[in-house]
C-alpha positions as CSV (number, residue, x, y, z in Angstrom):
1,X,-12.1,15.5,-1.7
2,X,-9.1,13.1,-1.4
3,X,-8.5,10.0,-3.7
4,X,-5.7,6.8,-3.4
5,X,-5.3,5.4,-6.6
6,X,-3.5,2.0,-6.9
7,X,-1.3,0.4,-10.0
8,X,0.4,-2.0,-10.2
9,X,-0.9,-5.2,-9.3
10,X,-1.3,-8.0,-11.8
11,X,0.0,-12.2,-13.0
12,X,3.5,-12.6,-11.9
13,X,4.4,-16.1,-11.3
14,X,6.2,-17.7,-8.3
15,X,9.6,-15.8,-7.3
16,X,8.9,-13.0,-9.5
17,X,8.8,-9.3,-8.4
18,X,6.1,-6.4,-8.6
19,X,6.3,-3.0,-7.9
20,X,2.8,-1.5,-6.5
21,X,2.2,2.4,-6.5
22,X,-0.5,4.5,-4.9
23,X,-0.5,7.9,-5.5
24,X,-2.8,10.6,-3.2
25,X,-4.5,13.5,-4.6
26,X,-6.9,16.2,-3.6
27,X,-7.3,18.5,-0.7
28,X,-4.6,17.5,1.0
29,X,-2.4,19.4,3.8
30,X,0.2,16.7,4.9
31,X,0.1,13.1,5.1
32,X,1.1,11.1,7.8
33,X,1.5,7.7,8.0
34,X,0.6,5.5,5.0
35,X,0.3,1.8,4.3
36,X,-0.5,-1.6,2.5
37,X,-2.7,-3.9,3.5
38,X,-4.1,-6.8,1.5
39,X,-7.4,-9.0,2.0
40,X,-7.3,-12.8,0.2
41,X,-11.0,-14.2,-0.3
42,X,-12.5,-15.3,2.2
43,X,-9.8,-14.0,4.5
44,X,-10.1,-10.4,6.8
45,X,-7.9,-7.2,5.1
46,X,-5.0,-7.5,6.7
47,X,-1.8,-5.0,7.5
48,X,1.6,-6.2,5.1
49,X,3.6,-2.7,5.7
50,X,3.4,0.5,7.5
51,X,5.4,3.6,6.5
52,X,5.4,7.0,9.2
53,X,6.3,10.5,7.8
54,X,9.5,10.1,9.5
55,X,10.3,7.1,7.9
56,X,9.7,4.4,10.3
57,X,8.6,1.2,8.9
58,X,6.6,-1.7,10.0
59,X,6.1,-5.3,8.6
60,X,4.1,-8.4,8.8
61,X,6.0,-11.2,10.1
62,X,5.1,-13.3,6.8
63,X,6.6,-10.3,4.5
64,X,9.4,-9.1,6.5
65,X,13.0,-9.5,3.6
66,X,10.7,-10.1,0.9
67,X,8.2,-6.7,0.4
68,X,9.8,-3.3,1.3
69,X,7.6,-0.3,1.8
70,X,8.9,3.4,0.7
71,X,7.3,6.5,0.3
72,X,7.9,10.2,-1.8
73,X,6.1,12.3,0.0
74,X,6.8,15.0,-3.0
75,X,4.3,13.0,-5.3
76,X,2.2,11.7,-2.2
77,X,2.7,8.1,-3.2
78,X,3.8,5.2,-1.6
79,X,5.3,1.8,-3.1
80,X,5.5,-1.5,-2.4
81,X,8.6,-3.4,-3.7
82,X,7.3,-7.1,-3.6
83,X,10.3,-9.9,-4.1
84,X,10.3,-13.5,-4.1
85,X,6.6,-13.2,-4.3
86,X,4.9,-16.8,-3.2
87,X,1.0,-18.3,-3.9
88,X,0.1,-17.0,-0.1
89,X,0.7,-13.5,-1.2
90,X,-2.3,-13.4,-3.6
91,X,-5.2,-10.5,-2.7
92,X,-6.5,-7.6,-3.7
93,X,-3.9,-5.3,-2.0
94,X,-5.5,-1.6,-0.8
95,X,-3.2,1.4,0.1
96,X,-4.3,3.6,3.2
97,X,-3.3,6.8,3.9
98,X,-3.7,9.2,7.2
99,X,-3.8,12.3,6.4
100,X,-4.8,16.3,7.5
101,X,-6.9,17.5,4.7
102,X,-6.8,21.6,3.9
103,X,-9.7,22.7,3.9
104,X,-10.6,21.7,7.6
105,X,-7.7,20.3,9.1
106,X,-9.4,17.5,9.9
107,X,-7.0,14.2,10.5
108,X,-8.8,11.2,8.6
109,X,-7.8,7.6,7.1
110,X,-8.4,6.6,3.2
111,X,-8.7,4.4,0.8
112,X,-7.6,3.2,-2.5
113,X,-9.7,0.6,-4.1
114,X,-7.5,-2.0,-4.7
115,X,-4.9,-3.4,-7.4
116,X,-5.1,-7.3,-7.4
117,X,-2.0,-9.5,-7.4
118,X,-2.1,-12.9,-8.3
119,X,0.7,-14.8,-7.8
120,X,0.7,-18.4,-10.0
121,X,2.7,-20.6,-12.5
């Protein structure tokens, strides 16, 4: 069994800073590439930051100099730095993870719940 738990999320007004966290746990054997994606209501979940197990980063065009994706792949948990935060970024903001799990080696995407950010003055 594998879990993503989110943190993190919460009020922060306009131009203010959060720090999200989702941290893996379970059967797992290596993890490749992780992510952040977000889904606004009535809007579809979309991608906001990739992160491979070598590093290499990807970013939404409407992100890119304000969120910055990391990973430490010693705690399985990636973050997501969000700066200069606007309206536009509130969602509910779900961290997915690619990973081989042990006990079949079979290669499979998860999914945290959520964390919801809500960016207002």
């Amino acid at each position: 069994q594998v879990q993503l738990v989110e943190s993190g999320g919460g009020l922060v007004q306009p131009g203010g800073s959060l720090r999200l966290s989702c941290a893996a746990s379970g059967s797992i054997y290596t993890i490749y590439t992780m992510g952040w994606y977000r889904q606004a209501p009535g809007e579809q979940r979309e991608l906001v930051a990739s992160i491979t197990s070598l590093g290499n980063t990807n970013y939404a065009d409407s992100v890119k100099g304000r969120l910055t994706i990391s990973r430490d792949d010693a705690k399985n948990t990636v973050y997501l730095q969000m700066n200069s935060l606007k309206p536009e970024d509130t969602a509910t903001y779900y961290c997915n993870a690619e990973l081989m799990r042990y006990t079949d080696f079979e290669i499979m995407a998860y999914w945290g719940k959520g964390t919801l950010v809500t960016v207002s003055s």
